[in-house]
N, C-alpha and C positions, 0 to 999 in steps of 0.2 A: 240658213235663213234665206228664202227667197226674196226677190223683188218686191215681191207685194206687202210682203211681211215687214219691211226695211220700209218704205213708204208710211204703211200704218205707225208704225213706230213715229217715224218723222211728224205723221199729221197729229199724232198725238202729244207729242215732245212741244210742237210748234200754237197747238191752241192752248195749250196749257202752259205756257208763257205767255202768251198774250193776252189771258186776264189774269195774268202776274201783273204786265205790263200797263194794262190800259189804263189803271187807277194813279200810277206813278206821274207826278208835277200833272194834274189835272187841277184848273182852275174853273169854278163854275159860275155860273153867271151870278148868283148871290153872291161868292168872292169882288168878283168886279164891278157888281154895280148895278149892271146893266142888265134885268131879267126880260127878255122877251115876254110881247103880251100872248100867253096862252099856254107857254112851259114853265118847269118848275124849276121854284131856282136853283138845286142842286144839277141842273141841267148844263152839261159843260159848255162854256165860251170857248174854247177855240179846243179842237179835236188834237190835231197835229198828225193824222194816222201815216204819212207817211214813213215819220219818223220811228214812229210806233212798230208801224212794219219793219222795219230796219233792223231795229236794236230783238226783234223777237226771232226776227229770223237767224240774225249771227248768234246767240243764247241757244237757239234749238238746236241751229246746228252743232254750236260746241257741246251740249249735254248729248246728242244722236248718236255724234262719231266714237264715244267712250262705251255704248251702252250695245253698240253693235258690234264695237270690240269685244265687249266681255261677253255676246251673244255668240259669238263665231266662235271664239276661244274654245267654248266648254265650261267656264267657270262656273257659271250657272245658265241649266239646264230647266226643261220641264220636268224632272223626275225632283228637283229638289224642293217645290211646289206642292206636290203631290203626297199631301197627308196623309190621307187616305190607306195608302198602301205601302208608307214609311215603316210605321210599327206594326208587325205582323201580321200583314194580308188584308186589310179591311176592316169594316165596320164589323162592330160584334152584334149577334144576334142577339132580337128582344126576347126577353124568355117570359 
């Protein structure tokens, strides 16, 4: 696996917790009370994304470090994806 390939992984591991993440203890303004004039009340009060960033980042990286193990390893490969030319050489001709 290259560099580049390890990062993709990670940018993908990483957004994809974080709309895991973003809906979790989310209170919105029609919760509270308090809807601002001109949003809607499913509009969150208070964001917190620091926190947010936080907990998605240590989640990415603990799902990353297992998934490039088993990338480096051999375990699975891109041959074992590969339909296609699993059972007997390809696609059968339209007759």
């Amino acid at each position: 696996m290259q560099i580049t390939s390890a990062l993709v992984l990670l940018a993908v591991c990483w957004f994809m917790t974080l709309f895991i993440v973003l809906p979790i203890r989310m209170e919105t303004q029609g919760d509270t009370g308090k809807v601002t004039l001109g949003t809607p009340a499913g509009a969150p009060s208070k964001i917190n994304m620091r926190r947010k960033i936080k907990i998605t980042s240590i989640v990415a990286f603990a799902l990353w470090v297992p998934l490039c193990a088993i990338i480096l390893s051999g375990v699975i490969t891109v041959d074992d994806f590969d339909l296609f030319h699993r059972f007997g050489g390809g696609l059968a001709p339209l007759d």
